[in-house]
Kinemage of the C-alpha trace (Angstrom):
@kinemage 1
@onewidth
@group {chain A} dominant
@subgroup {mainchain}
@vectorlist {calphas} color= white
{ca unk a 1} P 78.821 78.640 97.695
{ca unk a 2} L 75.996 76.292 99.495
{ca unk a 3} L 76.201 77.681 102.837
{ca unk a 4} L 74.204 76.019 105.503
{ca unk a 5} L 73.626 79.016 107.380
{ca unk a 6} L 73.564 82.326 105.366
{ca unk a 7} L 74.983 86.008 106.554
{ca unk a 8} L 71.118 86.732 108.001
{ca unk a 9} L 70.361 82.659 109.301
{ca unk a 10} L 70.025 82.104 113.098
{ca unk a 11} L 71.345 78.523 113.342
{ca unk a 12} L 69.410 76.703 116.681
{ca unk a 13} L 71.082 77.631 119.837
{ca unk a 14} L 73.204 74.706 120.310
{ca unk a 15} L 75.166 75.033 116.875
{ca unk a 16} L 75.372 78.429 116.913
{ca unk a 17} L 77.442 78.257 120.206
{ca unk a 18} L 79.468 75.616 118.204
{ca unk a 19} L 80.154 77.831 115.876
{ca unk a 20} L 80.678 80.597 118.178
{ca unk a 21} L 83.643 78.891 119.841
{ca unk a 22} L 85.657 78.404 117.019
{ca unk a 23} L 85.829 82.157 116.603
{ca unk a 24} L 85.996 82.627 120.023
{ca unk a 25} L 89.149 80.262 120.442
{ca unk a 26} L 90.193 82.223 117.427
{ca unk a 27} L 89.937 85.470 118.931
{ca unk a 28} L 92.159 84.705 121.665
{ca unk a 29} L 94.716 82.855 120.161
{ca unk a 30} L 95.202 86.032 117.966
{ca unk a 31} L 95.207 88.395 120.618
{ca unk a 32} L 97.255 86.552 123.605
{ca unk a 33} L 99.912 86.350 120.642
{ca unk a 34} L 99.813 90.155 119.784
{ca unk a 35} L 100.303 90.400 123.744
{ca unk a 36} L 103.576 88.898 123.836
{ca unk a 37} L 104.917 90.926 121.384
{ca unk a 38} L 103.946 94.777 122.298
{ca unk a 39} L 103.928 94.167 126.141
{ca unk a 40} L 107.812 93.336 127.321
{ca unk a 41} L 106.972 93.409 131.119
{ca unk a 42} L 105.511 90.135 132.772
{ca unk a 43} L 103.756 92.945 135.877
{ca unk a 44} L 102.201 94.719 132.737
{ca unk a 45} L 100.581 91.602 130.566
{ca unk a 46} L 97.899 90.719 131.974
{ca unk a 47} L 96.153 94.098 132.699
{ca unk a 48} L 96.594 95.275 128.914
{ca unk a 49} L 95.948 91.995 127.939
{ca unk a 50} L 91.935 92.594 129.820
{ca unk a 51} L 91.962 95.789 127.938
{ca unk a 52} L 92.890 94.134 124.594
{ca unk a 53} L 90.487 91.470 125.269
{ca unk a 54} L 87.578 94.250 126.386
{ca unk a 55} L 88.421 96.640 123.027
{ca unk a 56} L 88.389 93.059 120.520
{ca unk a 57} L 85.084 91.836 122.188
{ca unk a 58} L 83.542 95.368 122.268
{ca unk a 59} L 84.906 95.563 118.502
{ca unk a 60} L 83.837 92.119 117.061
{ca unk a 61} L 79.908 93.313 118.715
{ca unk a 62} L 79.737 96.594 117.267
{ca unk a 63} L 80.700 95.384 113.518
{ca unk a 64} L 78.987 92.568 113.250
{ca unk a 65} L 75.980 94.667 114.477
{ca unk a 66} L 76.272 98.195 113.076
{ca unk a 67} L 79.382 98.169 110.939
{ca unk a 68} L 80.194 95.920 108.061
{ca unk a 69} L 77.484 93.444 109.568
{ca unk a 70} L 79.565 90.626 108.432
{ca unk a 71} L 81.292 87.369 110.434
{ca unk a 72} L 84.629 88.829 110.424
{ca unk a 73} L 87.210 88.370 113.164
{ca unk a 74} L 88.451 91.050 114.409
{ca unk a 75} L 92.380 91.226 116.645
{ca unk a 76} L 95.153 93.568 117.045
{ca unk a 77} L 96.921 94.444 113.552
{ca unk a 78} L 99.912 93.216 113.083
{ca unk a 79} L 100.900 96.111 111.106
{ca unk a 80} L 100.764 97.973 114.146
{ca unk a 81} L 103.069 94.882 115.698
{ca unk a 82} L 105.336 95.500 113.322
{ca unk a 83} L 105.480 99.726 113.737
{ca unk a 84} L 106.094 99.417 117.688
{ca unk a 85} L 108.634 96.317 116.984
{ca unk a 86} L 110.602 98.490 114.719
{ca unk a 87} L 109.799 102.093 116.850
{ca unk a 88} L 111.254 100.086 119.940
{ca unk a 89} L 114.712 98.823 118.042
{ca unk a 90} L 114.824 102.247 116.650
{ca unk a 91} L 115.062 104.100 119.410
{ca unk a 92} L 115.273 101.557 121.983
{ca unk a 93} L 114.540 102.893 125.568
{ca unk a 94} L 114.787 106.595 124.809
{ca unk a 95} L 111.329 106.470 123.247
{ca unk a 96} L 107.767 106.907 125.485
{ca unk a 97} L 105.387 104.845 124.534
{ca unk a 98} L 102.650 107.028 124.887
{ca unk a 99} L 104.261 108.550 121.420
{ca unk a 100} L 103.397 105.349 120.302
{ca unk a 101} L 99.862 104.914 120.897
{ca unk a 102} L 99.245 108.882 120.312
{ca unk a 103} L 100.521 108.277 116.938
{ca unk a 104} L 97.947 105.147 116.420
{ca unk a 105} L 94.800 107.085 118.388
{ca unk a 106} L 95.958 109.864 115.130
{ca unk a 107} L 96.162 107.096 112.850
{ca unk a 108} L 92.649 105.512 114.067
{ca unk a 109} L 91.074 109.766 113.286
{ca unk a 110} L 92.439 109.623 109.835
{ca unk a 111} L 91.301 106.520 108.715
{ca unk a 112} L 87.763 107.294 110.555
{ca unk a 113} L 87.683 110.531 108.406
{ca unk a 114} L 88.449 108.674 105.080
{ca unk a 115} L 85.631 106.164 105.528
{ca unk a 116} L 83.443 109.809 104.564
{ca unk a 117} L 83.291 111.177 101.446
{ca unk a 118} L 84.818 109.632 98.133
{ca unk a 119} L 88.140 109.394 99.015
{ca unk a 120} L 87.999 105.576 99.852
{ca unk a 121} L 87.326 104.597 97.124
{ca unk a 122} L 90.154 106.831 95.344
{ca unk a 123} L 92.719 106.036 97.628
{ca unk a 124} L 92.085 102.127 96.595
{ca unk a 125} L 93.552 102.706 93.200
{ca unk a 126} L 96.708 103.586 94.205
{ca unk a 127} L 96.679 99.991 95.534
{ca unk a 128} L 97.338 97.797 92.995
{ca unk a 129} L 97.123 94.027 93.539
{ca unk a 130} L 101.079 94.255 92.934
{ca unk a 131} L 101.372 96.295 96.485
{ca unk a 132} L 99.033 94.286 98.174
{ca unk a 133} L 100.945 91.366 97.465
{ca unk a 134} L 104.362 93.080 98.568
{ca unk a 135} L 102.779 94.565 101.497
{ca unk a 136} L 101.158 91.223 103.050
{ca unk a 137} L 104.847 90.077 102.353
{ca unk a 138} L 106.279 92.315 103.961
{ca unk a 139} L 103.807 91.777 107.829
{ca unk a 140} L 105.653 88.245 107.746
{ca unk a 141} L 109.110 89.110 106.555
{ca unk a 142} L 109.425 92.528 109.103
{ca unk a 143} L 108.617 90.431 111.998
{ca unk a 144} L 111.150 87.238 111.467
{ca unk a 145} L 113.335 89.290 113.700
{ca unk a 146} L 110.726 89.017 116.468
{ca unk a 147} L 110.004 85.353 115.599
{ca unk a 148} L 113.287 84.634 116.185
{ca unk a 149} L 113.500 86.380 119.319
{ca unk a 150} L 110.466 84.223 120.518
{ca unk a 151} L 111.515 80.839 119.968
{ca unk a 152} L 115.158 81.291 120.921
{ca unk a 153} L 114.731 83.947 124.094
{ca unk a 154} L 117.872 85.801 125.548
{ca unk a 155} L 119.269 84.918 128.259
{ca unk a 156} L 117.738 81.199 128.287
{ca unk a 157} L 120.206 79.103 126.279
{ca unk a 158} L 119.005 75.912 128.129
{ca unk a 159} L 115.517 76.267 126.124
{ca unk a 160} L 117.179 76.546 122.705
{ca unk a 161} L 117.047 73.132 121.998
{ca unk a 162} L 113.299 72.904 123.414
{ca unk a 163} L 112.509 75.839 120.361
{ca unk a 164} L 114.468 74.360 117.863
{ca unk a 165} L 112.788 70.722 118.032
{ca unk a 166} L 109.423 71.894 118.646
{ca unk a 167} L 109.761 74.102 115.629
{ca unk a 168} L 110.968 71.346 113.626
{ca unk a 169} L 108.039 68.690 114.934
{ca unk a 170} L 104.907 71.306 115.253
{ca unk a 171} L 105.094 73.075 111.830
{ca unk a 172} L 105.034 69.984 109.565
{ca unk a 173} L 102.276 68.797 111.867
{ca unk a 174} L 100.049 71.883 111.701
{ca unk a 175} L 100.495 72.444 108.118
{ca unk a 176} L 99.629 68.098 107.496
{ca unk a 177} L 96.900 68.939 109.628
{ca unk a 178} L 95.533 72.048 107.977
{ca unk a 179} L 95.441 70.180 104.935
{ca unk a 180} L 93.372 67.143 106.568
{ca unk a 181} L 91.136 68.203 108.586
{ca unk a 182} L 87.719 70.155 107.892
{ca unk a 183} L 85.126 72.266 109.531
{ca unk a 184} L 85.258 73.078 113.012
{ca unk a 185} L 88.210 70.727 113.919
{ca unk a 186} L 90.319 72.739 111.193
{ca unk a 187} L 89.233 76.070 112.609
{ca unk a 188} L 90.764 74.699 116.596
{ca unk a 189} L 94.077 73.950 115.136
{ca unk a 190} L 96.051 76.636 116.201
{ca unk a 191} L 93.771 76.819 119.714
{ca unk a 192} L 95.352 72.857 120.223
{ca unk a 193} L 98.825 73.690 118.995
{ca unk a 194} L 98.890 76.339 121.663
{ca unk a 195} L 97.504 73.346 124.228
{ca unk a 196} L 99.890 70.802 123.317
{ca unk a 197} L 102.418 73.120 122.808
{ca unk a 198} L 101.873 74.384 126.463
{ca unk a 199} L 101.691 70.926 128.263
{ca unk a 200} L 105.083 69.725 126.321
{ca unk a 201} L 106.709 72.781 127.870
{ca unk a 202} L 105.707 72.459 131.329
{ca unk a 203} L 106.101 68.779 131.416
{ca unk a 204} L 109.898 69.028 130.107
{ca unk a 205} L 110.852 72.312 132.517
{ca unk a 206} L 108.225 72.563 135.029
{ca unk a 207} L 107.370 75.905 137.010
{ca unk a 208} L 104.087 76.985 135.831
{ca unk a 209} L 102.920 77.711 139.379
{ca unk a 210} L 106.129 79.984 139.605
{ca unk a 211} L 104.979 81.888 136.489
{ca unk a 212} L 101.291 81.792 137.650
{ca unk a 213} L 102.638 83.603 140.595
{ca unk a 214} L 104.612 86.336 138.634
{ca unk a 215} L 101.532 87.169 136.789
{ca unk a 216} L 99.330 87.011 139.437
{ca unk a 217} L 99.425 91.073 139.946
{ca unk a 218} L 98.542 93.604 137.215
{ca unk a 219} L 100.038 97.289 136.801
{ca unk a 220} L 99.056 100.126 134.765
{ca unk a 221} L 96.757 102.755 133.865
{ca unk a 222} L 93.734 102.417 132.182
{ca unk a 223} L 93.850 105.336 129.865
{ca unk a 224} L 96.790 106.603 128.140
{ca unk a 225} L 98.680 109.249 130.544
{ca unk a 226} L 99.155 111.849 127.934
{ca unk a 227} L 99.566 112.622 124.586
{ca unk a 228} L 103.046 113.189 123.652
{ca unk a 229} L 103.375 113.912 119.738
{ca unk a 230} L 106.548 112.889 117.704
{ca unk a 231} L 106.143 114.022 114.334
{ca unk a 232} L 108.668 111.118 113.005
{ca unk a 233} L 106.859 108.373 114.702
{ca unk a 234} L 103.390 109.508 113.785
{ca unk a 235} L 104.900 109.295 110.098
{ca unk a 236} L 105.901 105.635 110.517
{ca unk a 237} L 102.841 104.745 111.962
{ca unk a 238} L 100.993 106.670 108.754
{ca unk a 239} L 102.510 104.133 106.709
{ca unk a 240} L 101.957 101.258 108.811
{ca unk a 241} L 98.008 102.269 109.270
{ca unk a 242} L 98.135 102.415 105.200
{ca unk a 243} L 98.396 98.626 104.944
{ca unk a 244} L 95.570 98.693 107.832
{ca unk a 245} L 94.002 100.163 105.788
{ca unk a 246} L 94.386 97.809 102.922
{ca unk a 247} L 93.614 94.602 105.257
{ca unk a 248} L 90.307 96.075 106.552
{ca unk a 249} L 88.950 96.763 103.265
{ca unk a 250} L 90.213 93.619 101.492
{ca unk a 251} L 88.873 91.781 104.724
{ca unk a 252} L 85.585 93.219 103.872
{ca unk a 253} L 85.399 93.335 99.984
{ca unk a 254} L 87.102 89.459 99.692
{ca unk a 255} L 84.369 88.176 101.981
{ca unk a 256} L 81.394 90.458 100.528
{ca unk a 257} L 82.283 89.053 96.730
{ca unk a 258} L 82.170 85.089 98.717
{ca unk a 259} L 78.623 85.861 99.969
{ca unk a 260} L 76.892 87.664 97.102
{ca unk a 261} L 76.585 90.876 99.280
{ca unk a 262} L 74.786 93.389 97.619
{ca unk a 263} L 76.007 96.424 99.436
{ca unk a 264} L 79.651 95.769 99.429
{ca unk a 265} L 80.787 99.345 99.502
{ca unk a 266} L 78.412 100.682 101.761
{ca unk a 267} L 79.127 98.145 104.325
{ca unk a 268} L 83.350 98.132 103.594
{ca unk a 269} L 82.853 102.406 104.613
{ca unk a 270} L 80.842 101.452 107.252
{ca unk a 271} L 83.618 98.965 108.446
{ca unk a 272} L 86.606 101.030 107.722
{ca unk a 273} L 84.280 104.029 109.624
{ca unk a 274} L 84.458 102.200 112.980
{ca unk a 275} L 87.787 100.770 112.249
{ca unk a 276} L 89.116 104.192 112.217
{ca unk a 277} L 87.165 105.021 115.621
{ca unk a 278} L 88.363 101.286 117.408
{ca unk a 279} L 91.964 102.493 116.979
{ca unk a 280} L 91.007 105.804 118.572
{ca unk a 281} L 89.665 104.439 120.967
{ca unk a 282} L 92.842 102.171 121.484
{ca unk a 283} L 95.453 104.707 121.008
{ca unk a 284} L 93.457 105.949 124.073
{ca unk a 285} L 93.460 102.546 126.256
{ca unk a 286} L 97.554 102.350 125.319
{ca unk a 287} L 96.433 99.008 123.315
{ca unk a 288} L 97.476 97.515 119.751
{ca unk a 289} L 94.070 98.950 117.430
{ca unk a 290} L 92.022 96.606 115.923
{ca unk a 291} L 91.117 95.348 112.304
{ca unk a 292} L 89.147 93.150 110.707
{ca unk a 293} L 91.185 89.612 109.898
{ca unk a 294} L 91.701 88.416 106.121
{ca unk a 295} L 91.217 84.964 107.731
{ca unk a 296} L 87.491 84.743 107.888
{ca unk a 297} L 86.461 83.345 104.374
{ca unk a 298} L 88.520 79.976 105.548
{ca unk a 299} L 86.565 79.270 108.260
{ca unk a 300} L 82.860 79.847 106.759
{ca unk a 301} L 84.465 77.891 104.216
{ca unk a 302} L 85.356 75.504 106.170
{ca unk a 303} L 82.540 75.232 108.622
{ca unk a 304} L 79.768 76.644 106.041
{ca unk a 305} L 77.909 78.639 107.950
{ca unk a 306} L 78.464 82.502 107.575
{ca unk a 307} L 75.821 83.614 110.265
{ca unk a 308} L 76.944 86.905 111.560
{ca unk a 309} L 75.081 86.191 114.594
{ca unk a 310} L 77.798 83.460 115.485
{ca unk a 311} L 80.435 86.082 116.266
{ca unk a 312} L 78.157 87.658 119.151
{ca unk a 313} L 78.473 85.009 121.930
{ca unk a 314} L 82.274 85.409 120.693
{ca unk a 315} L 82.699 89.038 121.126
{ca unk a 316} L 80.515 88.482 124.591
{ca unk a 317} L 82.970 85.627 125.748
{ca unk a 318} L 86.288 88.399 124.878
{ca unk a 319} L 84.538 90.557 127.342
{ca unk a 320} L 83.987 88.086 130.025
{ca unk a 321} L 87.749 86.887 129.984
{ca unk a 322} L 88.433 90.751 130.260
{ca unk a 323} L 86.999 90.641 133.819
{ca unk a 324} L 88.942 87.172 135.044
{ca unk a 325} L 92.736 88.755 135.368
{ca unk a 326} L 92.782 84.422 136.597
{ca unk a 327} L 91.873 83.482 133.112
{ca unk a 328} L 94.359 86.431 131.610
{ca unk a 329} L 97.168 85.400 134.148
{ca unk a 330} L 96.425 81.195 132.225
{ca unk a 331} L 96.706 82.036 128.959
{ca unk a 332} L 100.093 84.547 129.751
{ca unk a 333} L 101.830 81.650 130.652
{ca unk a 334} L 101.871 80.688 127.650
{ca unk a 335} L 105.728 80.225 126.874
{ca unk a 336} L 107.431 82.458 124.545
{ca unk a 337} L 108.757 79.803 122.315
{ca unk a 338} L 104.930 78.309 121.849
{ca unk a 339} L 103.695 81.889 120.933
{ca unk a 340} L 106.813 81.893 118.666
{ca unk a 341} L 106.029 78.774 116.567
{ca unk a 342} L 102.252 78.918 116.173
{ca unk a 343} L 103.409 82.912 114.739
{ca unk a 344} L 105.995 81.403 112.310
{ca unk a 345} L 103.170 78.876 111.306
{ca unk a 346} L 100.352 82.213 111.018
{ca unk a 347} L 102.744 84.396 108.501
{ca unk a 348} L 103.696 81.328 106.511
{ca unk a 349} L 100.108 80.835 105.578
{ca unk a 350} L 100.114 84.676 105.305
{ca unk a 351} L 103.182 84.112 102.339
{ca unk a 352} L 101.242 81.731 100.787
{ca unk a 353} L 98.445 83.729 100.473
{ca unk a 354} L 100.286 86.646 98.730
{ca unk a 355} L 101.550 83.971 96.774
{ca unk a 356} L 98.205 82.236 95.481
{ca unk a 357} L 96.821 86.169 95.322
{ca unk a 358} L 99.868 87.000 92.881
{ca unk a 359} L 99.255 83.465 90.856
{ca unk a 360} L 95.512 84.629 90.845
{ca unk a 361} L 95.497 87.862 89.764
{ca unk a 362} L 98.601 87.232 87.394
{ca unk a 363} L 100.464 90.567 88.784
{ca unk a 364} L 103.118 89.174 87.779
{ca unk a 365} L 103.808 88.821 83.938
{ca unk a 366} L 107.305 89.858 83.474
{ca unk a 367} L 110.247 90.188 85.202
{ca unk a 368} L 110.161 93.928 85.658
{ca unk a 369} L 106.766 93.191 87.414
{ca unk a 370} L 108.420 90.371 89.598
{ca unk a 371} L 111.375 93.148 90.771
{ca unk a 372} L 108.109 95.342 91.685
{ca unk a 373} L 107.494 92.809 94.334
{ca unk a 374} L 110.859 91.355 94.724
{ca unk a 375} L 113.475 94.730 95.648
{ca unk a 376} L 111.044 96.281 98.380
{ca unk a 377} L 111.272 92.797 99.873
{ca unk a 378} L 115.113 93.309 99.957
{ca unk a 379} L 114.700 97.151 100.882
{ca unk a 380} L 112.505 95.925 104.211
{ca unk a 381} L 115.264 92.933 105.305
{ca unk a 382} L 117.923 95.524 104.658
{ca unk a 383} L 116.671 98.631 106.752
{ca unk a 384} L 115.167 96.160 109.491
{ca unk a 385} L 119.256 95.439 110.346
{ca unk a 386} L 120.634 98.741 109.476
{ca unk a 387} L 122.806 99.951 112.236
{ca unk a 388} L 120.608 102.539 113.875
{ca unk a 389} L 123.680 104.985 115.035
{ca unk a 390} L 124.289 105.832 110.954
{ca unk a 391} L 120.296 107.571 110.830
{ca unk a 392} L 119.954 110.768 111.859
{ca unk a 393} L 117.617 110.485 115.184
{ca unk a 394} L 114.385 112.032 113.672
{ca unk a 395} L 114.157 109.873 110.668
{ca unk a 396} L 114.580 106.876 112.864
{ca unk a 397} L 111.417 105.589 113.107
{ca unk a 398} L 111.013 105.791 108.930
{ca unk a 399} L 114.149 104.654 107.991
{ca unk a 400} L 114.985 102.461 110.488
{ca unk a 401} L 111.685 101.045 109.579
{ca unk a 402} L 112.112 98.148 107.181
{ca unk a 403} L 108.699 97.320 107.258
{ca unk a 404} L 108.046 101.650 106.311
{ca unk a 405} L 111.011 101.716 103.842
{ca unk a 406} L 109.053 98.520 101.788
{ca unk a 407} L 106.544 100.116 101.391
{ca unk a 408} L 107.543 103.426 100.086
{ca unk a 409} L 109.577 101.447 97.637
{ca unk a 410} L 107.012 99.468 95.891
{ca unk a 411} L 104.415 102.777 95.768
{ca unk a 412} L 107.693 104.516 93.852
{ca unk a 413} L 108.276 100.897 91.483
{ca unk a 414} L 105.307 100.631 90.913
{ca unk a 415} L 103.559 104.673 89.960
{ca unk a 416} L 106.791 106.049 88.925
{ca unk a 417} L 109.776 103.879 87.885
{ca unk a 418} L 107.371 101.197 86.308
{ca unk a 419} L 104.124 103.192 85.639
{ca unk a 420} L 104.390 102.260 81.972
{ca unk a 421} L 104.921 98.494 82.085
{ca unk a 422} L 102.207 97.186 84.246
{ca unk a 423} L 101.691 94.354 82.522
């Protein structure tokens, strides 16, 4: 690819704050819509929403600098959406959420202490492009629930309509628009569907200085309280931290191959190193962990420059708006059914990149290949409804997991049931 800036260029100051502030706006589009989903309480947003913001920006420095030294952006997991979403409906209210983040701070260690020694690189055989097609399916199919949930919120019938029409008017418009538009203005479309998104709300309903006001005071601790182990949640969350661990390195390895790196595995252990440590370090702040986002290679293609210097004013800006609880109390405003739409827009393009990654690498040849991919899909929609009071308690958080139960499905399609027809 003819880059104009390559992994090592320092564009002039001007453009390289250009640059900078399309992963910047990025950055915080990602992570203000990972903050609707794991925070429920309006009182609680905006203080874990600074420590998200701190953690990212910290995050985004530290890689670009010392891990995989790559432009990567770098946001909550999703996986890790999806294993509190379906720990929550699981067990509803009786479960502490400090079992939930000492469950990730143990899944950060363990993918920390795979990044040394050889087995990395073994564990990346057992993932055949087969299950990391399923399993990308599976982020955006587990959290339709949610998406739902967004755009139509309980208890506020009278903005049903507003999600319905603005779901039927914004996606055809972003996706027209994502196949328009190039360089930097492609890279701020989901930054200005979030703007215009925002100012259609208020203007039809009105009361953003009312929700200003509710957000205007921040609770909670800064560090986790305690550790409180639950052996059956810590074994969802295993599973869930095994398609992190998929993302980060085919984050890293997809974007090494686009820029002719010649260190590719050195660099993917030393990114999937400080992955490991970033979610320890979140499990310990009571925050979503971070990974690096499969997104990157669009927008150095789309911009052309792949200067890892870029992300550095980025990460530094994260950190700034983790010291304005003003600027965090702004973007929490940000209505439900807005956050909603621009995340049914995100998972769509993540479907259609399982989809052109399946076309690619031809994993599918026959049709007991497509069932590989096509029953744990069914298997995850089916145990993401199941009627929680038929599951004994303990295995709640596995089974009641659809997003758990897909995966363990297409691991035992694809090494044991069809081990001898991958064609």
């Amino acid at each position: 690819m003819n880059l104009k800036y390559g992994l090592n260029d320092r564009p002039p100051m001007g453009q390289l704050l250009l640059y900078s502030f399309q992963w910047f706006v990025l950055a915080v589009a990602v992570v203000v819509t990972s903050m609707f989903i794991a925070v429920g309480s309006p009182a609680e947003r905006v203080f874990y929403t600074q420590k998200a913001f701190a953690l990212m920006g910290f995050a985004t420095i530290v890689q670009v600098l010392w891990g995989h030294r790559m432009p990567i952006v770098v946001g909550p997991a999703s996986v890790l959406l999806v294993g509190i979403i379906a720990t929550l409906a699981s067990q509803g209210e009786a479960v502490n959420t400090n079992k939930i983040y000492t469950a990730i701070l143990i899944g950060g260690a363990i993918v920390a202490s795979l990044s040394i020694g050889p087995m990395l690189q073994r564990l990346q055989r057992i993932f055949t492009p087969r299950i990391v097609v399923v399993i990308l399916m599976l982020i955006a199919f587990t959290l339709g629930p949610t998406i739902k949930n967004l755009i139509f919120p309980a208890g506020e019938p009278e903005r049903h309509v507003f999600g319905l029409w603005f779901t039927i008017v914004a996606v055809p418009l972003m996706a027209f628009a994502a196949a328009h538009l190039r360089g930097v203005a492609k890279s701020l479309l989901v930054p200005v569907a979030l703007l215009v998104g925002c100012i259609t709300y208020y203007a039809i309903y009105g009361g953003f200085g009312e929700v200003m006001a509710r957000y205007a005071e921040s609770e909670g601790p800064l560090l986790l309280p305690s550790l409180e182990f639950d052996g059956s949640i810590i074994v969802a969350f295993l599973f869930c931290y095994v398609a992190l661990l998929i993302n980060d390195i085919g984050s890293i390895q997809s974007l090494g191959a686009m820029l002719g790196v010649e260190d590719a595995d050195k660099r993917c252990r030393r990114g999937v190193g400080l992955t490991g440590l970033l979610n320890m370090m979140a499990g310990g702040l009571g925050v979503i962990g971070p990974v690096n986002f499969s997104m990157s290679p669009g927008v150095i293609a789309s911009s052309m420059c792949a200067s890892r210097f870029a992300l550095i004013p980025a990460g530094a800006g994260l950190l700034i708006c983790a010291f304005v609880p003003s600027l965090i109390a702004v973007l929490s405003a940000i209505p439900n059914t807005v956050i909603g739409v621009i995340l049914l827009y995100l998972m769509g393009t993540q479907l259609a990149a399982s989809f052109h990654m399946m076309v690619a690498d031809r994993s599918v040849g026959s049709f007991d290949n497509a069932l590989v991919v096509g029953l744990p899909i069914m298997v995850a929609l089916l145990f993401g409804i199941v009627p929680m009071g038929v599951i004994p308690a303990l295995l709640r958080p596995v089974i009641g997991n659809g997003f758990v139960m897909g995966v363990i499905t297409v691991i035992i399609l694809e090494h044991v049931v069809f081990r001898n027809k991958k064609g």
